[in-house]
ZAMINU-743807 format. One line per 8 residues: for each residue x, z, y of C-alpha. Coordinates in steps of 0.25 Angstrom, whole numbers, plus 5000, padded with zeros to 4 digits. Last residue first. Layout:
// ZAMINU-743807
X,Z,Y  ... $
This chain:
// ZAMINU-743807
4932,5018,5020  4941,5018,5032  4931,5025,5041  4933,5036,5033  4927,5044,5046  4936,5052,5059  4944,5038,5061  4931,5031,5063 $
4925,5042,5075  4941,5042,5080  4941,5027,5085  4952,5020,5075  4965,5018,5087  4972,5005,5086  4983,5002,5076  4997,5002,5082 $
5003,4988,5082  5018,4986,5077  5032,4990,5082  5045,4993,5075  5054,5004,5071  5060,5006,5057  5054,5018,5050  5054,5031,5050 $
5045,5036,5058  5039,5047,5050  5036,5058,5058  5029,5050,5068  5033,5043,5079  5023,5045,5090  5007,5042,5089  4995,5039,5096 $
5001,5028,5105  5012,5023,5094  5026,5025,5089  5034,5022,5078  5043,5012,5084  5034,5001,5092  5019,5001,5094  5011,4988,5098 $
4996,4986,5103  4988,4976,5095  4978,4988,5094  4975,4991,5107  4969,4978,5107  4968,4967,5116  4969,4954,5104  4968,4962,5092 $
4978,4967,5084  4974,4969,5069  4981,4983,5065  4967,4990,5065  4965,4980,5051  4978,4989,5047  4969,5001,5049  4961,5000,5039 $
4971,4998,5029  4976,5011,5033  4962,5017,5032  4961,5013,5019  4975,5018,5012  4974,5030,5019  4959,5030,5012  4967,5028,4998 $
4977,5038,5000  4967,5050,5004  4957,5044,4993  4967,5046,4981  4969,5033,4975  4962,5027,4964  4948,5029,4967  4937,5037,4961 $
4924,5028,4960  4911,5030,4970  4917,5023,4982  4921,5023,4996  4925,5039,4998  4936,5043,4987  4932,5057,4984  4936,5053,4967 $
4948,5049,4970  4951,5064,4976  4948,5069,4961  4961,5062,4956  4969,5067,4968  4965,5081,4967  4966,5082,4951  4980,5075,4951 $
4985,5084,4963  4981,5096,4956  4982,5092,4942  4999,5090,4944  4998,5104,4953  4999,5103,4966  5009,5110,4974  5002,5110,4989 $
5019,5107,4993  5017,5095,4988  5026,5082,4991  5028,5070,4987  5019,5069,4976  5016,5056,4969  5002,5049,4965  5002,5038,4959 $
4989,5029,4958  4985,5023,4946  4982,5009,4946  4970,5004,4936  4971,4990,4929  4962,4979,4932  4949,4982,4938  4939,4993,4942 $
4948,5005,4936  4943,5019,4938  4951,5029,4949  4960,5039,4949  4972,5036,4940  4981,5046,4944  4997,5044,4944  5006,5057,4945 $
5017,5062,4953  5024,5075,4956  5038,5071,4955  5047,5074,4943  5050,5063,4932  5038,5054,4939  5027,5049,4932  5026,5041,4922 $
5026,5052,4911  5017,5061,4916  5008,5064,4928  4997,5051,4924  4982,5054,4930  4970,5045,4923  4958,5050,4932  4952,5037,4932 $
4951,5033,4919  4962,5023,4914  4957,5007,4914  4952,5000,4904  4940,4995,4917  4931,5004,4913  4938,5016,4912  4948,5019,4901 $
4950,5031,4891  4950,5022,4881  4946,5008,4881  4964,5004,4881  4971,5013,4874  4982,5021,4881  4974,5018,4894  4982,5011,4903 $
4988,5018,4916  4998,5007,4927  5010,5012,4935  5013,5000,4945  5013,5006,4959  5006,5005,4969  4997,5016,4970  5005,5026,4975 $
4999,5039,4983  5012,5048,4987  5006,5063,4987  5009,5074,4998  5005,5086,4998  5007,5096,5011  5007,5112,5012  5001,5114,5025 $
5012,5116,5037  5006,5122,5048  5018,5129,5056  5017,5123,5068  5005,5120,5070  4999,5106,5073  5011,5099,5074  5015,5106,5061 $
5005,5098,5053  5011,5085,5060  5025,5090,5056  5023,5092,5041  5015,5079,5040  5025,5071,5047  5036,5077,5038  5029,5075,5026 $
5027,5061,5030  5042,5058,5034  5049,5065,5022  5038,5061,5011  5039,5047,5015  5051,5044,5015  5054,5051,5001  5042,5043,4994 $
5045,5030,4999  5054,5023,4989  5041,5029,4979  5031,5020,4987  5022,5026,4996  5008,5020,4999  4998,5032,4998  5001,5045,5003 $
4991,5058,5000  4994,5069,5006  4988,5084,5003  4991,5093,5015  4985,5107,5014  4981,5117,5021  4972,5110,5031  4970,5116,5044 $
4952,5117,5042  4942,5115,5053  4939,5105,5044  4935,5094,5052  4945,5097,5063  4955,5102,5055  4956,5088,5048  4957,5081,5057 $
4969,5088,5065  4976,5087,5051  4971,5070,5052  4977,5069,5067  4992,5076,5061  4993,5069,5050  4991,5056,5057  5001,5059,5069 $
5001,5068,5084  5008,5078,5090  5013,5076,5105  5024,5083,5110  5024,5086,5125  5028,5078,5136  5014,5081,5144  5011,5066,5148 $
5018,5058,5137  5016,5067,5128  5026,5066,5116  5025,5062,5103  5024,5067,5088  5019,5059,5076  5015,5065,5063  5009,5054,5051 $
5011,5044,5061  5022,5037,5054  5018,5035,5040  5029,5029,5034  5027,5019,5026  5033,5009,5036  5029,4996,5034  5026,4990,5048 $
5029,5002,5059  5016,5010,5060  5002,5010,5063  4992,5021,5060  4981,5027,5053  4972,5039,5052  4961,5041,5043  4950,5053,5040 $
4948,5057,5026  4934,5062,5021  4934,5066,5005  4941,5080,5006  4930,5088,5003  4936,5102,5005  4940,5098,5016  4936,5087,5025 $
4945,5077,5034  4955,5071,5023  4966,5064,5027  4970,5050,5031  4983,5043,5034  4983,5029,5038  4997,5022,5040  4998,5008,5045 $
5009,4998,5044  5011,4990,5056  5010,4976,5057  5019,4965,5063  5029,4964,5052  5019,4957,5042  5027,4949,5031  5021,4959,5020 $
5007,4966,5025  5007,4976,5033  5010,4990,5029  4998,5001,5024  5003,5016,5025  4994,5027,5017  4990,5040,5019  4980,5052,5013 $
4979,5064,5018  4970,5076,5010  4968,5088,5019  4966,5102,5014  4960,5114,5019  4963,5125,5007  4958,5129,4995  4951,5115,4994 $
4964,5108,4992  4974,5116,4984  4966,5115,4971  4953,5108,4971  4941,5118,4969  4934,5119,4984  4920,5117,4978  4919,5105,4988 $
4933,5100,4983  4930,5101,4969  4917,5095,4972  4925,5082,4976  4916,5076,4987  4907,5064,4990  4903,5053,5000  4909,5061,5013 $
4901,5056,5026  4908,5054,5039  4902,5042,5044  4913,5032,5036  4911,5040,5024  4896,5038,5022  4898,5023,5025  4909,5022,5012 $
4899,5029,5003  4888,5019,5010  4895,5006,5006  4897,5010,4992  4882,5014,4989  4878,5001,4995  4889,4994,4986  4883,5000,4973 $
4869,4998,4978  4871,4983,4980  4877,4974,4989  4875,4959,4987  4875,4956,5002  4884,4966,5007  4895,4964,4998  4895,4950,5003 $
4895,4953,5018  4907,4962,5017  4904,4977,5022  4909,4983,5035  4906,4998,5035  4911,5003,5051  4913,5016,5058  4914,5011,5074 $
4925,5017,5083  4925,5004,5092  4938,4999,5093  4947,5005,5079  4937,5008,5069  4926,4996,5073  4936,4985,5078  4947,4989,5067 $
4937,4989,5056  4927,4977,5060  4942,4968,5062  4945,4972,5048  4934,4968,5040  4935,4953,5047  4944,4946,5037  4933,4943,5028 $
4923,4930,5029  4908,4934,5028  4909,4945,5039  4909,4958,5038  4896,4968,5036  4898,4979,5046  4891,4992,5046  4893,5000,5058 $
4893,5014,5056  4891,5027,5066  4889,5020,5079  4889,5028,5093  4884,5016,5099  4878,5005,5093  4877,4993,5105  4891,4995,5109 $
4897,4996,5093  4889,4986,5091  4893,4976,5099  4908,4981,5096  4907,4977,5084  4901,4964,5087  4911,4960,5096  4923,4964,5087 $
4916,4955,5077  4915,4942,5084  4917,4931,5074  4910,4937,5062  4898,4935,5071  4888,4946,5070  4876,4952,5064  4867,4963,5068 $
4860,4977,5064  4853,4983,5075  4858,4995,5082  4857,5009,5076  4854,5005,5063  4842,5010,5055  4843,5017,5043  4850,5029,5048 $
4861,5035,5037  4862,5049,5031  4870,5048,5020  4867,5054,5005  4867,5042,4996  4854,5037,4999  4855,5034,5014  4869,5029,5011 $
4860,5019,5001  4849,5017,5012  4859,5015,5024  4864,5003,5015  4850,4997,5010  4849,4995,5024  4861,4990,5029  4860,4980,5019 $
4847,4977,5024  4849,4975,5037  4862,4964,5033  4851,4957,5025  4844,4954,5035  4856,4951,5045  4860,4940,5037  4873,4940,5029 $
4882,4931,5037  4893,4942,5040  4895,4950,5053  4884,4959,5050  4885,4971,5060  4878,4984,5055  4872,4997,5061  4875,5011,5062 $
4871,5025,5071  4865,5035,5062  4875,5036,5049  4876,5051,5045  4885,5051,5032  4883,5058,5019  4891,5070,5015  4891,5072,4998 $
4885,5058,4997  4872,5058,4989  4872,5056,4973  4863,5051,4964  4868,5038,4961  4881,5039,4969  4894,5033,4960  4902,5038,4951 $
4917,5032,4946  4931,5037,4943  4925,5036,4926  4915,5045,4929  4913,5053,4942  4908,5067,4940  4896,5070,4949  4891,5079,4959 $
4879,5081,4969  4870,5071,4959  4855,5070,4964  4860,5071,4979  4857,5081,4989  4868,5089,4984  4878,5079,4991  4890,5073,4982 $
4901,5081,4976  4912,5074,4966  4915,5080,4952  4931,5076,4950  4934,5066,4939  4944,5073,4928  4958,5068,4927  4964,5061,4915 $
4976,5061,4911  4988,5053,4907  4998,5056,4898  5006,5041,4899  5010,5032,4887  5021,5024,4889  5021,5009,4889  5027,5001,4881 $
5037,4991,4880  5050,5001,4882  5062,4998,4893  5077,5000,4888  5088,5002,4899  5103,5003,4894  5109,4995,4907  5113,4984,4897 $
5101,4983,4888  5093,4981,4903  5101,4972,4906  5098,4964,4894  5084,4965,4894  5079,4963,4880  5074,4977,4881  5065,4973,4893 $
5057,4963,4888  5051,4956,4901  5039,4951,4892  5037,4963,4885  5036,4972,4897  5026,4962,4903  5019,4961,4892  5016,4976,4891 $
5012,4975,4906  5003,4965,4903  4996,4973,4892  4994,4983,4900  4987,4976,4911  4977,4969,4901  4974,4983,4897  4970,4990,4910 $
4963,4977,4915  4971,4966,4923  4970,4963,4938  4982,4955,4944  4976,4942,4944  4964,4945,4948  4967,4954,4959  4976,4943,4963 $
4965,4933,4965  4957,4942,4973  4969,4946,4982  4971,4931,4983  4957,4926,4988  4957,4940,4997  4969,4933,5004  4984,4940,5001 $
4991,4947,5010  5004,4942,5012  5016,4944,5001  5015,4931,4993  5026,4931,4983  5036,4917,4980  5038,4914,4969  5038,4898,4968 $
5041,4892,4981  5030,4885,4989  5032,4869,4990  5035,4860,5002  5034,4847,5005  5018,4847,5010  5021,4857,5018  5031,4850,5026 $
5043,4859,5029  5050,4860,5043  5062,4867,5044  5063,4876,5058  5076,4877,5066  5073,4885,5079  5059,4889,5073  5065,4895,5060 $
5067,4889,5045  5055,4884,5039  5042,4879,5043  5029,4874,5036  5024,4860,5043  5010,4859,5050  5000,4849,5044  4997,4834,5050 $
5011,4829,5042  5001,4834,5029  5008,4820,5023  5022,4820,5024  5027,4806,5020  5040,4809,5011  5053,4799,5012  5063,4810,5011 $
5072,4811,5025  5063,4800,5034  5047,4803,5029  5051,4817,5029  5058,4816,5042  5047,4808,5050  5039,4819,5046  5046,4829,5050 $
5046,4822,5063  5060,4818,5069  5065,4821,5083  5078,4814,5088  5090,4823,5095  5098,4815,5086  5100,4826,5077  5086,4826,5075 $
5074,4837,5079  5062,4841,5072  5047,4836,5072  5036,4841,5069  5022,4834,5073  5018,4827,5061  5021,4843,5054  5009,4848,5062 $
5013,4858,5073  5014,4874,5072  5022,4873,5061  5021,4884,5050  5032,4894,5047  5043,4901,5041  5042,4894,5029  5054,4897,5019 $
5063,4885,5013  5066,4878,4999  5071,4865,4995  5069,4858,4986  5076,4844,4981  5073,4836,4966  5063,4827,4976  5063,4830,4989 $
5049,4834,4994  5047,4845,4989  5051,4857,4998  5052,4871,4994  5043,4884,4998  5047,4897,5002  5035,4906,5010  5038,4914,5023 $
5025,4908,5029  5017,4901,5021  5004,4909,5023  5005,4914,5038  5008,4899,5042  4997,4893,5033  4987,4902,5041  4992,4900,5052 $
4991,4884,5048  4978,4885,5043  4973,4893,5057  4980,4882,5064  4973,4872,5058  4981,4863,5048  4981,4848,5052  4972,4837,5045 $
4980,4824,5041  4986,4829,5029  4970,4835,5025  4971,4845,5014  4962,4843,5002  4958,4857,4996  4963,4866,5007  4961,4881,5007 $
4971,4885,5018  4980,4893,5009  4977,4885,4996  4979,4870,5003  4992,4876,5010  4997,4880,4997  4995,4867,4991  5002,4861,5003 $
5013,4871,5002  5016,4865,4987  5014,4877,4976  5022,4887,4971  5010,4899,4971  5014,4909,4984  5015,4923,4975  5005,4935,4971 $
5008,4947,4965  5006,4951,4952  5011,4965,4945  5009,4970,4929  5014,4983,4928  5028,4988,4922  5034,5002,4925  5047,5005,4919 $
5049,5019,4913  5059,5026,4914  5059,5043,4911  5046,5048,4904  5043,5057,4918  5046,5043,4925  5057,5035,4931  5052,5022,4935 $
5058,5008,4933  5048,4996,4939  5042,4985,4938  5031,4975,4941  5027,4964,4934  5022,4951,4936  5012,4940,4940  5010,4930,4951 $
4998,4928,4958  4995,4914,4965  4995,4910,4977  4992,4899,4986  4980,4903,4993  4974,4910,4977  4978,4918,4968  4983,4907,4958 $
4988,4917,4946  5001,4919,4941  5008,4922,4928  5020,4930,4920  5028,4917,4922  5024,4916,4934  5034,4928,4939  5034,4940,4945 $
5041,4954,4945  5038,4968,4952  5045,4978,4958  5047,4972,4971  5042,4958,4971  5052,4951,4960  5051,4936,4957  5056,4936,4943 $
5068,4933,4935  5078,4938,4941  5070,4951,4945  5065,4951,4932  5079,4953,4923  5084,4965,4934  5072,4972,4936  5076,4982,4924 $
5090,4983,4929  5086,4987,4942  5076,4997,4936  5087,5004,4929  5097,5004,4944  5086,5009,4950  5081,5022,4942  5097,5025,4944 $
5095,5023,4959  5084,5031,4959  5091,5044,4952  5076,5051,4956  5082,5066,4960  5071,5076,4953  5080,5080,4943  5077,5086,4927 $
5064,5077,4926  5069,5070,4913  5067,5059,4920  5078,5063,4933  5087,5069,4923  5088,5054,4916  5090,5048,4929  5101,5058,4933 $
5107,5056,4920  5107,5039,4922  5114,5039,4936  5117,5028,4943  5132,5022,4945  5134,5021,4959  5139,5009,4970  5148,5000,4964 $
5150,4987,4974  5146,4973,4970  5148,4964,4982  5142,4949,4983  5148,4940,4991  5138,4930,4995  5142,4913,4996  5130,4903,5001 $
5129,4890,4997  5121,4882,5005  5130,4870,5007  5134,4870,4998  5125,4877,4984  5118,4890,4983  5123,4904,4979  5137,4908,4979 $
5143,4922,4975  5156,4929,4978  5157,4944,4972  5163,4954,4978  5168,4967,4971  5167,4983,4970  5168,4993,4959  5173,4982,4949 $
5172,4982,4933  5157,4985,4934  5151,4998,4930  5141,5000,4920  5127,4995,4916  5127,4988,4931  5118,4988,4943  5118,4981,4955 $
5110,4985,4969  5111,4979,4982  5099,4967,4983  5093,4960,4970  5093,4974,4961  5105,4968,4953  5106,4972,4937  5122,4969,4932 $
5126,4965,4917  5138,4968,4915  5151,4960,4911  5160,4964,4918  5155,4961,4933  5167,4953,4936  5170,4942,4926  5159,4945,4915 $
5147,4947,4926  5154,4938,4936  5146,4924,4937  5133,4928,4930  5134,4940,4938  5136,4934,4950  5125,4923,4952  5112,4932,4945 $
5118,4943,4959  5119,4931,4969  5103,4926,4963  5100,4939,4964  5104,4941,4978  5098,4928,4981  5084,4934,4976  5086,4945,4984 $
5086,4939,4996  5092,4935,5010  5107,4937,5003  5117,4944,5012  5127,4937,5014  5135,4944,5009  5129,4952,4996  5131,4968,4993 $
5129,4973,4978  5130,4988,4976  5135,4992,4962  5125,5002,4953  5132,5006,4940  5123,5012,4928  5132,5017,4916  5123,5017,4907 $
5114,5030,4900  5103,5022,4893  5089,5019,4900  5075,5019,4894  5063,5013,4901  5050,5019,4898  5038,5008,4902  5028,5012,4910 $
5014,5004,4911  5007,5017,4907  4999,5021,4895  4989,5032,4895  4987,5043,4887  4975,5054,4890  4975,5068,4894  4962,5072,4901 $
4962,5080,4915  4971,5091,4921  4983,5092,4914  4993,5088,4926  5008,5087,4924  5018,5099,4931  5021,5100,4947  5029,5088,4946 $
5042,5090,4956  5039,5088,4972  5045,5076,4979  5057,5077,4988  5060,5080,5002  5075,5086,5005  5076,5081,5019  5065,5074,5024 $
5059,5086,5029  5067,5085,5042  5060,5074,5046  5068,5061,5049  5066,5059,5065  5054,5056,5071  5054,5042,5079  5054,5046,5095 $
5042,5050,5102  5031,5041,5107  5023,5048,5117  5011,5055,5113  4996,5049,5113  4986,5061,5115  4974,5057,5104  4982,5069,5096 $
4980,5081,5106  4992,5086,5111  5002,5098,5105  5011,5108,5109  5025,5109,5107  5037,5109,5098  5033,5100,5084  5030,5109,5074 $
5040,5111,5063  5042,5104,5050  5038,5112,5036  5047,5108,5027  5049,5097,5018  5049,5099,5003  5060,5096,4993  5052,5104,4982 $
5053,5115,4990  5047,5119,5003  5038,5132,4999  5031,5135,4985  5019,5136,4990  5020,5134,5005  5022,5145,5015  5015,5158,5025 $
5011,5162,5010  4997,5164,5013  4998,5152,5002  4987,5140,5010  4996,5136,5020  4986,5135,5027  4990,5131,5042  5000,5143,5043 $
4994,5153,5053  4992,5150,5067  4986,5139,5076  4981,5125,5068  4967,5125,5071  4968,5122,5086  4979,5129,5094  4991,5118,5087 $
4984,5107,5095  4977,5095,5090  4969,5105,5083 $
């Protein structure tokens, strides 16, 4: 299939109308069809030539969203409230001026702090008397126009001799449009007046973002509370917000948000929490681990000195000394040298006492400023953007979680506490925000009836409540495990080990696998301290092994090396399981463990009987493949790592339940998925070379169907609205050309659907007991097409899954592009009932599994980006280029170079090994 005289020579590819063209053909804004690529084709594992970065599609030209096919009826009607607020707005004379600074300030704070500076000084002199809304960097806003067009204003901040002088120019740009934004509501244009929708949410962010600490969309401040977290943080509380047009017309969206901040305390108490140090030693210097560690931790935070009385001052660490501070020194004008030390004891008559300790750093390495730590203070406000600790995550988890009701009340607080009809500028600009919610037709979608094996007592059932489980039931295609054993790399003695592998192989056993009691090679344990080693031990002794069972070690961080070593070295299918669980595990967890076994050997757990009795409308009428794709990016501050796209699909139709993975590196934060299609050139025939992720997973999946698919149903996770354009172009143009690749004219009509689960949109029950699940949450299957949703597109949000804790997140699904032509049920039904086929657990999940095993797998791999020490994988790429794969259709980003992940042996990447 790698070659167009293999499964995919003559007649259209199933286009599925006998119509030789699409349904309804290439409206809506659609891309067409891109041509094949000239000349013949080499098989996949063939490494190409890097070619040069593709150039803008031609399908970007024109591309917008499908309009709303109608509302959905399916289901039970039920009223539900939403955390949207309608907003009301009165026909002003809205003038936008662009504001230019020189110098340019470093931040946004200082560039409100000039804006705060010149409107007090020239609002009745020059600005004539209006009040002005400023976005912090080019934008001003005005209820009407200013008495200038263009004119330079002279402002000074700070005091000699660090008073610095900007000239600030405000220049008139447009005036934005209110009757276009009223059509656009009403649903009478598709054209979103964004910079209308701007200019409003501005002036609604105006009052918080001076009086706040502002992250993104959301506000912060004690004074709505915090919550010690842990390691020298704490969590602060807020809200988020945001303008949003909807089918109602405005509405602000409110929720409750927190996010964790360095706490205002002295260094040394923060060094006593980070390293966990009750009664610190002066005399005793820091080990080098504990000052890496400390370096990593401090790095790039404000703090303000203490040891002038009435006097601080305030720096930036760039570092940590290498030395102790008794040993730094710097030089004198006299060509003398003095201790810093000496100089505090000379200069401010203050002993330093932790002089054995190193000395934070500020400024640069060719004129650094030493700072004792014991001298120097964190800053209040300042946000923590690393990765948090498990001690922190747990802590903020509880800080953050809040049942359904407790939620809503919050929020109602929230809106009455910041009082937006008392809002002066808001009065002016004419913009009035309610205090309630609205209430939201909401629905209530059916369970599907899922298929287990006929040799079970149960050989169907109805989910209740998003939840079932396998009394009575055998797995619809249970696993064949011959060849297996277990490493024990944790305290837990080897007796009880056997056992646990025991009573494991008797509960897959039972629920419909077919697993050999006795292992191939004899069940060991291992030193935490040579993993690699043992792995591989087994992997020589136990040839041909179908599962290794890996219980970690007692102290975490070690999960990711057992992956990388077995899926990416060794081509082993691994279960690892934490020590704990394993020693108190119970029936529930057994029963668990083996559902995500059975898939990792090529098992199926379960089926929609919809699917099996070919009843779901366009997609078991025809071969159809499910993708699902998501984009992870390294962490913030981390510029070395590469984001990593995985892309899965499904490999079986009509079931649709087993999904192969993909993944790959890319340029660090680029959403983008590159190597969606990627073309190259044959180093040694100088012929085109076809190659890509959609291209391998189409291959795929005719050769375990022995089926073309007909159609393309795309689910993408991970794309925020600002995104949405860009990623249609290049993604659609990459999935058009790597289905030409292999003929020339197969073209499948394509679906694409935008995954979105972070947003702040939040369902309570219109009274609070009823209609709920256990948790006061709305039942699984709640789906919203009306009111909150968009003016035009094809959206909706679908509340898939049962609340455990805290309040339930409905993900949002949005259209991009159908050329299928679902209907509102279609899509809804089909994406509801796919929760239900989710493969590690018996509850219905809340995202659709295409999405949320992208998601997986590209987690996965970024344990895969971990270089090691003579490994491929520390190996570098530059551009948008790599050994397996040219530039791919979207190669729109900057270029720059990162690490390429290593090979996953092709018997993993053939299973779910990423369940």
């Amino acid at each position: 299939m790698a070659s167009r005289g293999v499964g995919y020579g003559g007649g259209r590819g199933g286009r599925g109308d006998g119509a030789g063209r699409r349904p309804g053909g290439r409206g809506d804004g659609r891309p067409p069809a891109q041509p094949a690529a000239a000349g013949g084709s080499q098989p996949e594992s063939q490494a190409p030539a890097p070619a040069p970065p593709a150039a803008t599609p031609v399908s970007s030209k024109s591309v917008a969203p499908p309009g709303r096919p109608g509302f959905g009826t399916e289901g039970r009607k039920m009223i539900v409230r939403a955390n949207h607020f309608l907003v009301g707005f009165a026909d002003k004379d809205i003038c936008h001026y662009d504001v230019a600074i020189t110098p340019e300030p470093k931040t946004r704070r200082i560039n409100r702090v000039l804006m705060t500076e010149l409107t007090s000084k020239h609002r009745v002199s020059s600005l004539g008397g209006l009040l002005v809304t400023y976005d912090g960097s080019k934008s001003l806003y005005t209820a009407g126009e200013l008495p200038f067009q263009a004119m330079d204003f002279s402002i000074k901040l700070g005091k000699p001799p660090r008073e610095t002088e900007y000239k600030v120019t405000i220049r008139f740009a447009a005036r934005a449009n209110l009757y276009h934004l009223q059509q656009f509501l009403s649903g009478k244009q598709r054209a979103s007046p964004q910079d209308t929708i701007q200019a409003l949410d501005v002036v609604l962010r105006e009052s918080p973002s001076l009086n706040y600490v502002t992250v993104s969309r959301s506000f912060y401040s004690t004074i709505f509370g915090q919550r010690d977290i842990g390691d020298g943080l704490e969590c602060w509380r807020g809200y988020y917000q945001s303008l949003r047009p909807t089918q109602m017309g405005l509405s602000l969206n409110i929720d409750i948000s927190s996010t964790p901040f360095y706490k205002p305390i002295s260094v040394m108490q923060f060094v006593q929490e980070c390293l966990n140090l009750r009664n610190p030693d002066p005399n005793r210097p820091l080990s080098d681990r504990d000052r890496l560690k400390l370096r990593k931790a401090l790095r790039g935070i404000r703090v303000e000195t203490t040891h002038q009385e009435g006097k601080r001052s305030a720096y930036k660490i760039t570092g940590i000394t290498s030395v102790p501070l008794i040993q730094l020194n710097f030089p004198l004008d006299e060509g003398n040298q003095m201790t810093v030390v000496q100089y505090f004891w000379g200069r401010y008559k203050y002993r330093l006492r932790f002089t054995s300790w190193p000395c934070l750093q500020s400024g640069n390495d060719s004129r650094p400023i030493y700072l004792p730590m014991e001298v120097c203070k964190i800053i209040e406000g300042q946000r923590f953007t690393r990765k948090l600790n498990e001690k922190q995550v747990s802590g903020i988890l509880r800080a953050t979680c809040e049942r359904p009701r407790d939620r809503e009340n919050s929020i109602l607080k929230m809106v009455e506490h910041n009082n937006y009809s008392a809002d002066k500028l808001a009065q002016e600009f004419g913009i009035d925000v309610t205090d309630k919610m609205v209430n939201v037709q909401a629905r209530v979608l059916p369970p599907p009836m899922l298929k287990y094996h006929e040799s079970g007592k149960d050989k169907a059932c109805a989910p209740s409540v998003g939840q079932w489980n396998m009394i009575g039931k055998k797995m619809i295609n249970g696993g064949n495990v011959q060849r297996w054993t277990c490493l024990n790399f944790s305290r837990l003695h080897i007796d009880g080990v056997k056992r646990f592998c025991g009573d494991l192989v008797k509960m897959c056993n039972a629920i419909g696998m077919v697993f050999n009691p006795m292992p191939v090679v004899e069940i060991l344990s291992a030193s935490a301290n040579n993993i690699e080693g043992a792995l591989k031990d087994a992997h020589q002794s136990a040839r041909d092994l179908q599962l290794l069972i890996v219980i970690l070690p007692d102290v975490t961080g070690h999960y990711g090396k057992v992956k990388k070593v077995c899926e990416t070295d060794l081509g082993i299918v691994s279960q690892c399981l934490k020590p704990d669980k394993v020693e108190r595990a119970n029936k529930q967890y057994f029963e668990n463990v083996a559902l995500k076994v059975n898939v990792k050997v090529g098992g199926r757990n379960t089926a929609l009987q919809q699917a099996l009795t070919r009843q779901i409308p366009l997609v078991t009428d025809q071969p159809t493949i499910f993708f699902g794709a998501d984009v992870t990016h390294p962490a913030a501050g981390d510029d070395s790592s590469p984001s990593i796209a995985a892309v899965v699909a499904s490999m079986d139709w009509p079931e649709i339940t087993k999904y192969k993975a993909v993944v790959s590196a890319q340029p660090p934060r680029q959403e983008i998925i590159q190597d969606l299609y990627c073309t190259g050139i044959d180093p040694e025939k100088g012929t085109p070379v076809h190659s890509g992720m959609m291209r391998e997973l189409l291959v795929s999946f005719f050769q375990k169907t022995k089926h073309k698919p007909s159609r393309i149903i795309f689910y993408r996770d991970g794309v925020s609205e600002g995104q949405f354009a860009q990623v249609l172009m290049y993604e659609m143009d990459a999935i058009r050309k790597a289905c030409a690749s292999l003929q020339e004219d197969y073209q499948p009509p394509v679906t694409f659907v935008v995954v979105q689960k972070r947003h702040h949109t939040r369902l309570f029950p219109e009274v609070h007991g009823k209609e709920t699940d256990k948790s006061g949450n709305i039942l699984p299957g709640t789906v919203v097409d009306t009111n909150i949703c968009h003016p035009t597109e094809f959206d909706f949000y679908l509340c898939s899954h049962a609340g455990i804790q805290g309040t339930s997140r409905p993900t949002h699904y949005h259209v991009l592009f159908d050329e299928n032509r679902f209907t509102a049920d279609g899509l809804q039904l089909l994406t509801n009932n796919l929760c239900y086929t989710y493969a590690r657990c018996t509850r219905s999940v809340s995202v659709v599994p295409p999405a949320y095993y992208a998601h997986l797998a590209a987690f996965r791999a970024r344990y895969y980006d971990e270089p090691s020490e003579g490994s491929d994988s520390a190996s570098i790429v530059s551009g948008g280029t790599r050994e397996s794969a040219a530039t791919g259709a979207g190669a729109a980003g900057p270029p720059g170079t990162y690490r390429r992940l290593p090979r996953i042996r092709d018997n993993v990447k053939d299973v779910m090994f990423y369940c």
